[in-house]
C-alpha atoms as one frame of an Amber mdcrd trajectory, in Angstrom:
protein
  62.551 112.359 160.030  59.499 111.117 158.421  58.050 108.408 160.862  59.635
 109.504 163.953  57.929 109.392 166.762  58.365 112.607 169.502  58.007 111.645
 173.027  56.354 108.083 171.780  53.139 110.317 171.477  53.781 112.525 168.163
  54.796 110.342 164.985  55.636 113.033 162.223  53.567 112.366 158.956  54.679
 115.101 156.299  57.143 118.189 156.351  54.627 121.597 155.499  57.578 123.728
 155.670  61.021 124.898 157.087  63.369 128.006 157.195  65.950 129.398 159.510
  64.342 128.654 163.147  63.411 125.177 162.239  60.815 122.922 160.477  57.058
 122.378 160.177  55.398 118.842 160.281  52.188 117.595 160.011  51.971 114.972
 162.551  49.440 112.678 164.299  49.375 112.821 168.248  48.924 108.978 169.451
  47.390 109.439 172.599  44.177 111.688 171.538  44.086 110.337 167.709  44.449
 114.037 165.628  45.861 115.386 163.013  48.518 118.732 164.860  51.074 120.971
 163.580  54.435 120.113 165.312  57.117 123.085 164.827  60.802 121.459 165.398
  63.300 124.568 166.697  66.905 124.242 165.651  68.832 122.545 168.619  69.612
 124.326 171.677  73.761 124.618 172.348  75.048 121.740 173.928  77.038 122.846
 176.850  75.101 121.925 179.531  73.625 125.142 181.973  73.625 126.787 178.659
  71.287 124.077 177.261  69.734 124.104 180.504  68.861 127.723 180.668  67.672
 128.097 176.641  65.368 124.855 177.605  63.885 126.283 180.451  63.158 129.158
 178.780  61.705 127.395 175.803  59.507 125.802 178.648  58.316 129.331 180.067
  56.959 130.851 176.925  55.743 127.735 175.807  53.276 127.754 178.818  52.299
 131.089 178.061  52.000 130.717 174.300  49.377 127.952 175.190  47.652 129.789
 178.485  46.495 132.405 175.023  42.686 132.313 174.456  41.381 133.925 171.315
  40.115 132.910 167.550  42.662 134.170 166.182  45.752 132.951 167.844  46.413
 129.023 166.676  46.200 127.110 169.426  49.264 125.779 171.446  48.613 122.204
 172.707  51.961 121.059 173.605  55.495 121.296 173.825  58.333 119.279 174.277
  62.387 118.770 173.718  63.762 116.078 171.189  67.285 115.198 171.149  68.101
 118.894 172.561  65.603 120.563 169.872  62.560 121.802 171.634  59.031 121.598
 169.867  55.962 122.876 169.996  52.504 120.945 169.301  50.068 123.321 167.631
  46.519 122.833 165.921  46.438 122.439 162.550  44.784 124.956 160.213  43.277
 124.390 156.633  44.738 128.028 154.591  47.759 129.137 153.783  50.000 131.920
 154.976  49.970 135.721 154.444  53.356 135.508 152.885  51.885 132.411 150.490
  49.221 135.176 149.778  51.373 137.614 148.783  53.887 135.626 146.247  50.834
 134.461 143.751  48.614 137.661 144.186  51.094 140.026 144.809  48.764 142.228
 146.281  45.316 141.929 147.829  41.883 143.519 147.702  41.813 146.508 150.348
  38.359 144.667 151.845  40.579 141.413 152.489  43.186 143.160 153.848  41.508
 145.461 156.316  39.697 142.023 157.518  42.641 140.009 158.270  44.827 142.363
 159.898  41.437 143.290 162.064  41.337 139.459 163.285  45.418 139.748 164.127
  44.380 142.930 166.163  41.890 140.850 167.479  44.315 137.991 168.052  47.072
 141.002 169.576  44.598 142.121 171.772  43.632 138.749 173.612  47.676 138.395
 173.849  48.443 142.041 175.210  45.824 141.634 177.679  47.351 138.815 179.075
  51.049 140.921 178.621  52.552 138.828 176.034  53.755 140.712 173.020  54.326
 138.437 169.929  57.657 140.487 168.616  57.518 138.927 164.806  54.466 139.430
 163.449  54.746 139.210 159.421  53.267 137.706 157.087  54.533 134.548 156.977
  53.116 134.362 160.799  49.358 135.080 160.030  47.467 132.040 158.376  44.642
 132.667 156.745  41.750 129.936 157.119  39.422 128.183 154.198  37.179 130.412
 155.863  38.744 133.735 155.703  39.678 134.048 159.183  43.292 135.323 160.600
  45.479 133.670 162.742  48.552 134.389 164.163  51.309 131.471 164.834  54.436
 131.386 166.695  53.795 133.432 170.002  56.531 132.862 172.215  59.032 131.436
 169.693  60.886 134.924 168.518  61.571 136.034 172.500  62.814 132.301 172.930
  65.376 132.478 170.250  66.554 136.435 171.202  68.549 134.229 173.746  70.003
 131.349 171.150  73.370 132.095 171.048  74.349 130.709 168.224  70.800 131.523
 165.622  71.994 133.696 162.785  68.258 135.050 162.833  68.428 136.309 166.810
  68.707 140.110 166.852  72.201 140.917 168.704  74.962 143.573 168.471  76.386
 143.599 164.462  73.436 141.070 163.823  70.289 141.588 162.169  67.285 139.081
 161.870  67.030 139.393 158.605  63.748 137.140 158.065  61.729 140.093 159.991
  64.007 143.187 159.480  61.455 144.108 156.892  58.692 144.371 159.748  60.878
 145.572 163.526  59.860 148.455 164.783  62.815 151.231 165.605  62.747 150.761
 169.138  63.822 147.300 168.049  67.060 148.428 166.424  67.974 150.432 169.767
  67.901 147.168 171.771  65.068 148.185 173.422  62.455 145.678 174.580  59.524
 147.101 173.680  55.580 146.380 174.364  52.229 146.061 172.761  53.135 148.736
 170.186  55.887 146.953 169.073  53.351 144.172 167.446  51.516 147.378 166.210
  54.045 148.703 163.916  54.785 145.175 162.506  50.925 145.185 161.816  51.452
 148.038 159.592  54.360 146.936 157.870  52.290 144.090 156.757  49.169 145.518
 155.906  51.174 147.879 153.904  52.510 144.926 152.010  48.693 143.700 151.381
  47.824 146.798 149.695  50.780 148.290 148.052  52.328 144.935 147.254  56.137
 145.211 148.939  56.956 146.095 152.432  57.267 149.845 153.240  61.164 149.218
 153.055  63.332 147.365 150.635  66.503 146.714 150.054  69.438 145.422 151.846
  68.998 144.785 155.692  71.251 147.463 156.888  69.370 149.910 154.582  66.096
 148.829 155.896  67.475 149.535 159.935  68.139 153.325 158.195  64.964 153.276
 156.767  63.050 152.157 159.853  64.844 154.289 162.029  64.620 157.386 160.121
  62.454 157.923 156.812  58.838 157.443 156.274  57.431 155.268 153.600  56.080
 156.160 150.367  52.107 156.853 151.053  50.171 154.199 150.227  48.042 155.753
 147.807  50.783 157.048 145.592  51.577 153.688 144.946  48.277 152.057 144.535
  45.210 154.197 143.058  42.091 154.245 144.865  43.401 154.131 148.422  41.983
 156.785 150.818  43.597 159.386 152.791  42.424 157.134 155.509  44.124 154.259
 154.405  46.945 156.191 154.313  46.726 157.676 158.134  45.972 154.491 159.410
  49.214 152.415 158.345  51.434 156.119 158.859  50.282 156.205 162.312  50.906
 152.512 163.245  54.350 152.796 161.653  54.888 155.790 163.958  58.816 155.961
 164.992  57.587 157.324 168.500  55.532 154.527 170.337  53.679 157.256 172.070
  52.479 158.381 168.348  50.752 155.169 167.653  47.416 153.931 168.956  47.415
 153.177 172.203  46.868 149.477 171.955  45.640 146.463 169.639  41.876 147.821
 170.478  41.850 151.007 169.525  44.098 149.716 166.389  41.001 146.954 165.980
  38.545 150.271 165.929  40.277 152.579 163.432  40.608 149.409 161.187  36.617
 148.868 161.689  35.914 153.055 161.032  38.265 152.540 157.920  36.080 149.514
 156.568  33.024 150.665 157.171  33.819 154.040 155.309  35.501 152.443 152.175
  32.247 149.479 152.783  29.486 150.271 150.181  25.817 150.632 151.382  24.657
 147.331 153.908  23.613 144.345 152.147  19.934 144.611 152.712  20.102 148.304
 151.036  22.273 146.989 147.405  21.163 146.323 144.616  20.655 142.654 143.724
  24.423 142.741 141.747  26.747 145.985 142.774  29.477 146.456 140.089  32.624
 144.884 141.635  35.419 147.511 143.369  37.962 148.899 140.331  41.045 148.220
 142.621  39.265 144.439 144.249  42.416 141.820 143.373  40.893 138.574 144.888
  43.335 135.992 146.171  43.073 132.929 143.695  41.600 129.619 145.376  43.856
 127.413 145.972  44.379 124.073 148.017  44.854 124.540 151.294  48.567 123.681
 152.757  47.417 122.339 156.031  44.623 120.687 157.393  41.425 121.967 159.100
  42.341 123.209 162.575  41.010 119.931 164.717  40.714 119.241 168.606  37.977
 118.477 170.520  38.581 121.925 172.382  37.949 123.943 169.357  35.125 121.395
 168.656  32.843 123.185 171.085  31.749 127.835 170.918  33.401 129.111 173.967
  30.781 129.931 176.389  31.373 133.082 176.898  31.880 134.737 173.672  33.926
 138.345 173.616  33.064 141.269 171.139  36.736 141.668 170.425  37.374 137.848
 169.360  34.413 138.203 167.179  34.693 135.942 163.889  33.898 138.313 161.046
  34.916 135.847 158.320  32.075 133.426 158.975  29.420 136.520 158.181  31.295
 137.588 154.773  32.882 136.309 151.881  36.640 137.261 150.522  34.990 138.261
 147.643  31.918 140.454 149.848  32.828 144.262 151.089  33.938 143.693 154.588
  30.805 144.079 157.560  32.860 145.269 160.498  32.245 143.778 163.699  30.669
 146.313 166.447  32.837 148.711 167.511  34.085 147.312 171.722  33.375 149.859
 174.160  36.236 152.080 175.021  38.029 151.665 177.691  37.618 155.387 180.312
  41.257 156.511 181.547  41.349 156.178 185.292  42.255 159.008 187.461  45.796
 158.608 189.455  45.390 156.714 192.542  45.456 159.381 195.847  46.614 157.914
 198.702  44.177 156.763 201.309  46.585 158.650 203.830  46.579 161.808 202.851
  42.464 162.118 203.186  42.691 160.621 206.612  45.407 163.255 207.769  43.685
 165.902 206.202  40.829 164.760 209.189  43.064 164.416 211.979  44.885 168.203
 211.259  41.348 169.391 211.404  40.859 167.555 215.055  37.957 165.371 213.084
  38.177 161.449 214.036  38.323 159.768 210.871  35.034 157.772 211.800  32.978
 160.634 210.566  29.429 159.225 209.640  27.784 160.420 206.885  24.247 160.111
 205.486  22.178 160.394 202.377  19.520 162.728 204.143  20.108 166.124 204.687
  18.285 165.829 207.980  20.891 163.908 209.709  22.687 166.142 212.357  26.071
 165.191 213.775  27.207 165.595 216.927  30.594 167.966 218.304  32.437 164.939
 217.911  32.058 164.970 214.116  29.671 161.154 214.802  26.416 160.968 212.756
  23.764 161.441 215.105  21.026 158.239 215.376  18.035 158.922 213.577  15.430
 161.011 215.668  12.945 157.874 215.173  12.726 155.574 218.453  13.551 152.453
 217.513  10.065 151.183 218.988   7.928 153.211 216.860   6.116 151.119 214.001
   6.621 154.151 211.435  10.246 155.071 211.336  11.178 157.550 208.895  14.368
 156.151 208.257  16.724 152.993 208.734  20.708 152.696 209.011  23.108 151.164
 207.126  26.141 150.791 208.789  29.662 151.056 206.927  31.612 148.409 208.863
  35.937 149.873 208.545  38.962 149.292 209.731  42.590 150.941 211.028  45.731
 149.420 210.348  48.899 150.711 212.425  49.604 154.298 211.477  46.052 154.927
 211.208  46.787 154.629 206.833  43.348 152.393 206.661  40.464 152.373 204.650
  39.523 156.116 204.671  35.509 156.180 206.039  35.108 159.261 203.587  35.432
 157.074 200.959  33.213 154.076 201.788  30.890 156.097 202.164  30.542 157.855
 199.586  30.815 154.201 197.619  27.755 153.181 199.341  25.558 156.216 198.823
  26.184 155.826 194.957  25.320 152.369 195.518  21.901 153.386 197.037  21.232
 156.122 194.341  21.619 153.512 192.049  19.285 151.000 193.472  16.606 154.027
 193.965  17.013 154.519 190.592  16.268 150.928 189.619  13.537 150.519 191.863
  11.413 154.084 191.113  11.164 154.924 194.131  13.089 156.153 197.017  14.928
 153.562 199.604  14.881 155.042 203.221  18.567 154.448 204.643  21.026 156.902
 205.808  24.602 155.937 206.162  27.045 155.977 209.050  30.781 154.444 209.046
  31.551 152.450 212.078  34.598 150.919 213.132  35.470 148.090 215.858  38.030
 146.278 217.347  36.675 143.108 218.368  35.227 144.604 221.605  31.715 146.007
 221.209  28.981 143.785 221.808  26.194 143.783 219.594  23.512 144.971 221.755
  26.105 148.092 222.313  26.395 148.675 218.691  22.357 149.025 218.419  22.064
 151.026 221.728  24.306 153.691 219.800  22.674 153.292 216.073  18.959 151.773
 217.364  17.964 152.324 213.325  20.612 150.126 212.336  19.120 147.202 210.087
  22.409 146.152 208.234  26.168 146.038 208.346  28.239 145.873 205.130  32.152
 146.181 204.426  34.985 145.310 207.077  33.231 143.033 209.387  35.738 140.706
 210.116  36.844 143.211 213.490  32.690 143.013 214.642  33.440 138.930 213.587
  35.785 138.688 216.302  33.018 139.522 219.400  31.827 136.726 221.025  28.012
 137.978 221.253  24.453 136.841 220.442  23.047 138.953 217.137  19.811 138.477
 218.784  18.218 140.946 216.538  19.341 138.824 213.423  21.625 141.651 211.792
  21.912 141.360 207.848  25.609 141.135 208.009  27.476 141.263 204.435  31.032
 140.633 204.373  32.574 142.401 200.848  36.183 141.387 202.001  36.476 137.468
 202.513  34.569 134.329 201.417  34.077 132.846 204.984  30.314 133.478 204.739
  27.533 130.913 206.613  24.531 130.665 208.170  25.612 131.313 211.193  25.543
 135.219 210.848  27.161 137.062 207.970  26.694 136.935 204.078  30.069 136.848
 202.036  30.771 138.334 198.456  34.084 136.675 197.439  34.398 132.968 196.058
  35.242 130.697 199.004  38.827 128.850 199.384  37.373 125.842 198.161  36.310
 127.013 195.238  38.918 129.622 194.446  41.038 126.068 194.490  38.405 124.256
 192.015  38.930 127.231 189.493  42.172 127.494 190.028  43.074 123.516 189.074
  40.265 124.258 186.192  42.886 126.659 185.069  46.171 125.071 185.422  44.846
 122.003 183.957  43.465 123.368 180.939  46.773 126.339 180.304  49.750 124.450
 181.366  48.499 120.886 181.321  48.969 120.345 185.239  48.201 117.097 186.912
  50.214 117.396 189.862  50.337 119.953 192.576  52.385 120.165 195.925  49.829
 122.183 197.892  51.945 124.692 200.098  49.424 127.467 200.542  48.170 125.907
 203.719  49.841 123.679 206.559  47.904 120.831 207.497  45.035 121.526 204.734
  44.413 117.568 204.159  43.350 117.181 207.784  40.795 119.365 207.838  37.853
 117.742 208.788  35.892 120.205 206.755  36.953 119.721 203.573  36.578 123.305
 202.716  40.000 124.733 202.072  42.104 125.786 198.325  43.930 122.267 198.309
  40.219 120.499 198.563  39.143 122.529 195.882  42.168 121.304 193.681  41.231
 117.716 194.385  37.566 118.260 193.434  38.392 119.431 190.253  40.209 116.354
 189.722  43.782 117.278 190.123  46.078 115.383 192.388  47.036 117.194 195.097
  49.743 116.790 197.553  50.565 118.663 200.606  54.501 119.430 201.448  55.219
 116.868 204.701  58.100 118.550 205.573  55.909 122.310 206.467  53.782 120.288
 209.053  56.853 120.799 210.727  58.118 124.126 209.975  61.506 124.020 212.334
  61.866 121.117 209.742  61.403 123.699 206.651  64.789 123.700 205.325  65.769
 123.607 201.553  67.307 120.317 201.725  64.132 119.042 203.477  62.041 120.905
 200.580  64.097 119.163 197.579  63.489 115.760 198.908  59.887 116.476 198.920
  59.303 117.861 195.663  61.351 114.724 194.434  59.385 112.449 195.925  56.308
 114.008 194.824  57.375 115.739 191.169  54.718 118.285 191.187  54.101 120.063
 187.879  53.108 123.071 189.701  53.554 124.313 193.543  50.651 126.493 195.234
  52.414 128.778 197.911  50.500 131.414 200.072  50.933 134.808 198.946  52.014
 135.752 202.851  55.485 133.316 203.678  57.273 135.351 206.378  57.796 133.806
 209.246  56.837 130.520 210.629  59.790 129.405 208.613  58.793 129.477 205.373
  61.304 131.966 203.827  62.867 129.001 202.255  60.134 127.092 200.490  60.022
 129.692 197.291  64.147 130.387 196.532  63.862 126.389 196.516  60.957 125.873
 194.367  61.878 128.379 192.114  65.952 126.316 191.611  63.839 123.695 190.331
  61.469 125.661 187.858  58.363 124.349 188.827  55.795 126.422 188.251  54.666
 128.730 191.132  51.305 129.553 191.726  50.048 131.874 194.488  47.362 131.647
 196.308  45.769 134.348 197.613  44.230 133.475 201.003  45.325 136.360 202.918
  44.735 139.619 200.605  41.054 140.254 200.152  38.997 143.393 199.055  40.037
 145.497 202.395  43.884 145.427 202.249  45.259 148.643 203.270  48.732 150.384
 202.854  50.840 148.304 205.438  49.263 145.082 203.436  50.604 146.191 199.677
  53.807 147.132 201.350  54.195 143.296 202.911  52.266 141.410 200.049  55.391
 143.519 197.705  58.234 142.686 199.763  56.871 138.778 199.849  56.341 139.053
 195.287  60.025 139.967 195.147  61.110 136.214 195.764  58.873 134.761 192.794
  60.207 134.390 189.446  58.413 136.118 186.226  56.130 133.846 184.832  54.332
 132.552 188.350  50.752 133.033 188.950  48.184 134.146 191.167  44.814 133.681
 191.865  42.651 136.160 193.455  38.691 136.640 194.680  38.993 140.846 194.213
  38.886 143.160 192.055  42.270 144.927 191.811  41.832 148.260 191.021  45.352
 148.723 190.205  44.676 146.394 187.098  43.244 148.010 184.121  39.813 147.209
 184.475  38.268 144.741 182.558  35.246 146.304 180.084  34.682 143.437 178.140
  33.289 140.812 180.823  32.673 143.674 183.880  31.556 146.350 181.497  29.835
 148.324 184.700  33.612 148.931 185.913  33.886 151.275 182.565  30.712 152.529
 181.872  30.179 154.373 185.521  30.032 157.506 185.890  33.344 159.889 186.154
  32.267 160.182 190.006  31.922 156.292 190.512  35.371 155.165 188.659  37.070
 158.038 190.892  35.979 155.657 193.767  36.835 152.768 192.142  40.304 153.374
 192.036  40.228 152.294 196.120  40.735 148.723 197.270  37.398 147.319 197.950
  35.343 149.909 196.710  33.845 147.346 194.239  33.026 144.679 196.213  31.462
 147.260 198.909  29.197 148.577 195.794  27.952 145.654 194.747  27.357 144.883
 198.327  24.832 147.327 198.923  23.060 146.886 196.629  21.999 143.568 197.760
  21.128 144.977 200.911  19.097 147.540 199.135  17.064 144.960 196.847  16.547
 143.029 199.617  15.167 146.208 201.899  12.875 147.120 198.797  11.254 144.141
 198.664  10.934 143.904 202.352   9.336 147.594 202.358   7.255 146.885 199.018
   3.745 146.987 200.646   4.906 150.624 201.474   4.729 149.840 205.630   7.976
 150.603 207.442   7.983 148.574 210.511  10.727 149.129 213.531  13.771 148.812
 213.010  14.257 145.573 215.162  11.327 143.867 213.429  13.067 144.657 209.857
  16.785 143.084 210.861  15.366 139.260 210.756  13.468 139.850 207.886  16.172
 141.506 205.634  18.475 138.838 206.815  16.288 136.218 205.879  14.923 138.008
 202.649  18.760 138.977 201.240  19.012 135.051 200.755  16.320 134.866 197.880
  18.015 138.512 196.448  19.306 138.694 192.779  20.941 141.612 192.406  23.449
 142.836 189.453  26.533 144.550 190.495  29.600 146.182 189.207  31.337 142.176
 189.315  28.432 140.062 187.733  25.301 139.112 189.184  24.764 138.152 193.056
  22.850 135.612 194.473  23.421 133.630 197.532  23.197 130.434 198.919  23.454
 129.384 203.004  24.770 133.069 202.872  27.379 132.972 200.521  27.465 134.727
 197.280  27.425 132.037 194.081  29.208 132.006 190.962  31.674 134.791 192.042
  34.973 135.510 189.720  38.246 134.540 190.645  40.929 136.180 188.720  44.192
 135.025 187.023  47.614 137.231 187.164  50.979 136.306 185.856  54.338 137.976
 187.158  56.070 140.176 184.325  58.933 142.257 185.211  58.103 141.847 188.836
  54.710 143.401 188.499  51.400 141.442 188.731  49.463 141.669 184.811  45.414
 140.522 184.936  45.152 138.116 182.026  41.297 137.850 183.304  38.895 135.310
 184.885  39.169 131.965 185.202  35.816 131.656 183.607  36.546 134.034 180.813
  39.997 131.984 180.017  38.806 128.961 179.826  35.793 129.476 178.289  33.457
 127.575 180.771  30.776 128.417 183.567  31.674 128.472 186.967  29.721 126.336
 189.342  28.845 126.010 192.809  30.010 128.851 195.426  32.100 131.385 194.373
């Protein structure tokens, strides 16, 4: 094998190691001139759809082992298939392995310990975030660095060879793996799948080990299923002196039986670890004494040479720019010979409230006779009328000292009346302007009323009814459709799409284009794509504006291609398709996430024969979807295989929210993440308060001129604004919002899972509009 050259690219230099799923080799990679780790699997079966079928799966979790962004995962460069054995092309790391570790020490200091299986929670929690549960951690998966960092190896390789047929180490009925039996969780033994807690008990199997010296359970492997399944394991600190109670509750609880019993996830694992630590830690450095007396029951590990290479790459060459609390490298700030300095505690993350459907508040109004379109205002003053309408202020609109101005809620029905309730919108705006009084010292003078349109009211209508009205904000595309001169220069922001321009309106979300630059950025950098068949949008290479998701892939330098046969859709049959995407051989097809009709029902049952990856593009859901919309958008997601992508400009608040780079989503108040759990309600927040920095400065001399002298002047003024919302900081340019996130969500068990921002997962700064 020595001398062999993978793919012409990967010419194996020295074997580092083998066992029962395959072999280890250093090897250098031709093409970029470094040193990787390439880990040969034993050979798929060779009778052909079987083959077919392992391989392809091989292929998925490959792609998802190397779409994984944290310190403490080893990176996943590459992957391949070599005379029917598939590989994978990792980065090389200078250390050796816990299970290396364990046979010369035999056990390790409780500092050391504590640390390392901290980073693999760390390393867990970047993966679990992203839905990927490893399912064999153990020791001889966690490497530990010449710097004292852990890292865990293998992700994706155990849940690939659960379907080898043939692998005496796959877990089936009357089989055991017995290479990790030491380290399954019970739910594993009942053939059950499992999630993030799965990884959890495994982590407490092995940080037992560390301490006490031997797993929890020894013995033969059908002992060991008894013992997992049914009997706790000797305390730690009855078999090593010294250990704590907490100790002790720490690796009891993750080796719960019950999944429920365990923590929650790899974060609040991370924190008991860190409250552990910092309890056994001795006083901080700058309060020792020049030279404490070392810990009774410290057992350093012995140096020793490393049995890889440094970890290399011109990726890991550079700090991400975005660094996260969680990932946080603890090593580099402590020795393995120095009491462990936990890293700060991450925020938690607040339990949302269930969801309560927008319908049942909006028949609550119509039993009661009161039209849904109730307006509703910050001062007390405001009177409403018998219709249940907010009243205009009692200010003429000519008079140069108004008391008040309006902010108008823009809203819309869909059929069935099961839209975006106006109760709730505007109550998301008021906390919006409470905030930004709070933040400016003084008071803001803007009442709120919900309005709603369909297309046919002129603006000069709209005024006549609301003459304080200096600003729209929310569900303007219905006001978008009227064909009418804003004379008075309205400060129109648009929270739901990103077709913002001079012309009128402001927009939050990232624009097509550049939802299409991040999204290449993405694919490029996770699953190495070059290629793309751009279906998302018929006739997107002729547009003469250059503006649209498939330009956006091109400026980011990927080639992109559009489908010939959907400029004629009678055309789009699955024959038709297939000669396309063989002509082309795309490493990755961009669909819309809205195919019915138009005959399109074909194009993803025939992408998805070919497994090509699927990406979605987002172009017709936006921050104001209603109930009809998640019904269709469903139906549509039922066609696309697990594993396919989307990209997104809102914040979904049926995601778990993201604390770590939108830390505002978690730290509101309990009244604030009750409205947050709408569609929209984010973007709307963050929405007014631009308007409201922008009416502060306009009002800073303390003069309140008429309300149709303010309009031009908060329009003009919002496009200087810097305001910092719930979803990063605004400002805007030509109207439309810059640097705005787009999001990334992969398809597990037919159920879209946030693995985060493009920004945040691939460690760079967005650019330009969006």
């Amino acid at each position: 094998m020595r001398g062999r050259r993978l793919d012409n690219r990967y010419e194996l230099i020295e074997l580092l190691g083998s066992g029962g799923m395959g072999e280890v080799w250093r090897a250098r990679d031709g093409e970029l001139g470094r040193e990787v780790a390439v880990k040969i699997l034993l050979a798929a079966r060779d009778d052909g759809a079987d083959q077919e079928e392992l391989l392809a799966r091989f292929r998925r979790e490959a792609r998802v082992a190397a779409a994984l962004d944290s310190p403490h995962i080893v990176a996943v460069h590459d992957h391949g298939t070599d005379g029917g054995s598939p590989y994978l092309v990792m980065a090389l790391v200078e250390g050796r392995t816990l299970e290396q570790v364990l046979r010369e020490s035999g056990r390790v200091a409780v500092a050391d310990a504590l640390r390392w299986m901290a980073d693999v929670c760390r390393g867990l929690d970047a993966a679990h975030t992203a839905d990927v549960v490893h399912r064999d951690i153990k020791p001889a998966n966690i490497m530990v660095t010449g710097e004292g960092a852990a890292k865990i190896v293998d992700f994706g390789i155990a849940r690939f060879t659960e379907f080898r047929a043939d692998d005496p180490q796959v877990t089936q009925t009357g089989r055991l793996p017995f290479g990790s039996v030491q380290y399954l969780a019970p739910e594993r033994f009942r053939q059950r799948r499992g999630d993030g807690r799965t990884d959890l008990y495994a982590v407490g199997c092995v940080l037992y080990e560390l301490l006490v010296g031997r797993p929890p359970f020894v013995g033969d492997a059908a002992g060991v299923m008894y013992n997992h399944l049914h009997d706790e394991p000797l305390r730690p600190s009855r078999a090593r002196a010294g250990l704590t109670p907490d100790v002790d509750r720490l690796i009891l609880d993750l080796m719960a039986k019950d999944p429920d019993d365990r923590p929650g996830d790899a974060k609040a694992a991370l924190a008991r670890m860190e409250a552990v630590a910092q309890a056994l830690a001795p006083a901080p450095l700058a309060e020792r004494e020049p030279s404490p007396a070392p810990e009774p029951e410290a057992e350093p590990v012995p140096v020793a040479p490393p049995d890889v290479v440094r970890e290399s790459g011109p990726e890991d060459a550079r700090p991400p720019a975005t660094p996260r609390p969680v990932s946080r490298d603890v090593s580099k700030e402590t020795s393995a010979q120095s009491p462990w300095i936990p890293a700060s505690p991450p925020a938690s993350t607040p339990r949302r409230p269930r969801r309560t459907p927008v319908l049942v508040a909006v028949a609550a109004l119509l039993a009661l006779g009161i039209p849904a379109g109730i307006g509703l205002s910050l001062s007390s003053s405001d009177g409403a009328d018998d219709e249940g309408q907010a009243q205009a202020p009692s200010t003429d609109k000519t008079s140069t000292a108004p008391t008040s101005y309006t902010l108008g809620v823009a809203y819309h029905w869909g059929e069935g009346e099961d839209g975006q309730d106006p109760r709730i919108t505007t109550q998301v705006v008021k906390a919006a302007l409470k905030e930004a009084e709070r933040r400016a010292g003084r008071k803001i003078p803007v009442n709120v009323v919900a309005v709603q349109d369909y297309g046919q009211t002129p603006a000069q209508e709209l005024l006549e009814q609301h003459p304080g009205m200096i600003a729209l904000v929310g569900a303007i595309d219905d006001f978008a459709d009227v064909e009418t001169d804003w004379a008075d220069d309205m400060a129109v922001v648009d929270t739901c799409d990103g077709g913002g321009g001079p012309e009128w309106e402001y927009a939050l979300p990232a624009t097509e284009f550049e939802v299409g630059r991040q999204a290449a950025r993405y694919l490029a950098g996770a699953y190495g794509v070059s290629r793309v068949v751009d279906a998302s949008e018929s006739y997107w290479d002729t547009d003469t504006d250059k503006d649209t998701f498939g330009h956006g892939l091109r400026e980011a330098g990927l080639t992109a291609l559009p489908l010939p046969s959907q400029k004629g859709t009678d055309d789009l049959t699955p024959s038709r398709i297939t000669a396309d995407l063989d002509t082309s051989r795309p490493d990755a097809v961009t669909v819309s996430d809205l195919r019915a009709g138009g005959g399109e029902e074909t194009l993803v049952p025939t992408v998805r024969k070919r497994d090509t990856l699927i990406a979605v593009h987002a172009n017709y859901a936006s921050a104001c979807d209603i109930g009809d919309d998640f019904e269709m958008f469903a139906r549509e997601d039922k066609q696309l295989p697990d594993g396919s992508l989307r990209f997104r400009t809102f914040n979904d608040e049926r995601q778990k929210p993201d604390c770590t780079n939108f830390p505002k989503l978690c730290t509101a108040s309990s009244d604030l993440r009750k409205l947050l759990g709408y569609r929209g309600t984010a973007e709307l927040y963050d929405g007014t308060l631009a308007i409201a920095a922008g009416l502060d400065r306009v009002l800073g001399d303390g003069v309140r001129p008429a309300a149709d002298s303010i309009r031009p002047q908060l329009r003009d003024t919002l496009d200087t604004v810097v305001s910092d919302g719930l979803l990063g900081r605004y400002s805007f340019k030509g109207h439309q919002a810059q640097r705005r996130p787009v999001w990334v969500d992969r398809l597990v068990d037919g159920s879209w899972k946030q693995l985060g921002t493009v920004q945040r997962l691939t460690g760079e700064a967005t650019n330009g509009t969006g």
